[in-house]
N, C-alpha and C positions, 0 to 999 in steps of 0.2 A: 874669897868671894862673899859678896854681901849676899844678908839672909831673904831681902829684898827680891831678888835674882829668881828668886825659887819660888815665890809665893805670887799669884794669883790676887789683886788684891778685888775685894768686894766692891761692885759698882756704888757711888752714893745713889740712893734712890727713897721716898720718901711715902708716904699714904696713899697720896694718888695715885704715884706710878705703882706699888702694888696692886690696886683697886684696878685700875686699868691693865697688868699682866693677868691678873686673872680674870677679869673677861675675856679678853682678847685668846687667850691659851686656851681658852674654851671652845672660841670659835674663831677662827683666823680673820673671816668673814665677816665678823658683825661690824655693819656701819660706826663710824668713828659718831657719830651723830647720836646715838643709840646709848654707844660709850660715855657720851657726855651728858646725856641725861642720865644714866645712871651716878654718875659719877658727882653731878651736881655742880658741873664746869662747862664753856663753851665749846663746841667743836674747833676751833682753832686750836683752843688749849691742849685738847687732846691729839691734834695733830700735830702740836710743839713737842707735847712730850712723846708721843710713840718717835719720832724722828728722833729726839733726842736717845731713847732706849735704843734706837736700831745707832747710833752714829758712837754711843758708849761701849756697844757691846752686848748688850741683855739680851735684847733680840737680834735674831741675825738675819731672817728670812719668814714670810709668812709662805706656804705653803699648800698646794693639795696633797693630802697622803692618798697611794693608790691603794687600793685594796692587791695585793697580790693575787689570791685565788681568783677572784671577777676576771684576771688577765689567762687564768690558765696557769697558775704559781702554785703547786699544792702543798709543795713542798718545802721546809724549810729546815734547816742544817746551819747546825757550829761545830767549827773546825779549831780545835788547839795544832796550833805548827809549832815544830822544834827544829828549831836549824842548827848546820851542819858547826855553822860558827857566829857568835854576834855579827862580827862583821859584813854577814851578809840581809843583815835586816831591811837596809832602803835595796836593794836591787830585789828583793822579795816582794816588797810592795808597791813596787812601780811593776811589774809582774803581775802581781792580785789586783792592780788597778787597771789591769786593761779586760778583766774574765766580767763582764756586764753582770753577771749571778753573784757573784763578791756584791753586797751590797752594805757591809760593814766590815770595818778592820780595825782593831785594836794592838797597840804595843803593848803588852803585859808583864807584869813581876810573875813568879810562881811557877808550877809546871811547864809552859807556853812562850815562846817567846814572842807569839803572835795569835789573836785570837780571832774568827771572822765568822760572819753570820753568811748564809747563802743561801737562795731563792730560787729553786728550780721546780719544772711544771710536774716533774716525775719522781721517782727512785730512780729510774733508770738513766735519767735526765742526769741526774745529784752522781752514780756512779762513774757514769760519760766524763763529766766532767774534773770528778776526781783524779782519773786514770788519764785522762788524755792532757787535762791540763795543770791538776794541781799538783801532781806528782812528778809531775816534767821542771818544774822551776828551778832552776840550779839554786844549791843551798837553803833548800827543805832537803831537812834528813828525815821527819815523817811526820805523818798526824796524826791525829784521831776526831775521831767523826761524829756529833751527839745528834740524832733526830729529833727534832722538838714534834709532839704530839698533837700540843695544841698551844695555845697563849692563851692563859688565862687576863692579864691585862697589861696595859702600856702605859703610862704617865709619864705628865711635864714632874720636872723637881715643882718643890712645893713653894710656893709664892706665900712671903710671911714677914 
């Protein structure tokens, strides 16, 4: 197999379009108008290239983030899964893709062969659904459960 296959290649992108990822990554919201005055280019231009970043790849979706807690979320938990056999990796997470609290899922190297973030309003909540649903999945042989405390902080990768 070519080494090509495996690798990821880096989008071309150029001054501008960094100048404009990070505004934008800053605030999803900011007028593209806003944009181009910063930027020292027309608002068109700036709509050529964010279409162009979302049509390459860079960006994929602008977004609202919800705050979980504001909904009643207090809770937030990562789950390392070890299944019974690789084999049952995609039937696992067509399984974790239907539990609404799975709100991240990773294929991982290392201890895990799956690793998932989960969002629930309680402990009680977070137990419920351990037992009722994440323990029930054919081919989890078992997990382990870490609380997060608090988040300290989130970022975009760095624009550079």
């Amino acid at each position: 197999m070519d080494k090509s296959e495996y690798l990821e290649q880096a989008a071309d992108i150029d001054e501008l379009d960094e100048k404009i990822l990070k505004l934008i990554t800053k605030n999803a919201r900011i007028p593209f108008l806003e944009v181009a005055r910063e930027c020292g280019v027309s608002g068109a231009a700036i709509h050529q290239r964010v279409q162009r970043l979302l049509n390459i790849g860079v960006v994929s979706v602008s977004e609202f983030i919800v705050n979980p807690q504001k909904l009643g979320y207090n809770t937030c938990a990562y789950m390392g899964i070890h299944l019974e056999k690789a084999k049952f990796h995609k039937q696992v997470v067509v399984a974790l893709r239907k539990i609404p609290e799975v709100i991240e899922c990773h294929y991982t190297t290392g201890q895990y062969a799956i690793f998932i973030k989960i969002q629930t309003k309680t402990n009680k909540h977070l137990k419920r659904l351990i037992d009722e649903d994440l323990q029930e999945i054919e081919g989890i042989a078992r997990t382990e459960t870490f609380m997060s405390l608090e988040m300290d902080f989130k970022r975009q990768v760095p624009i550079q």
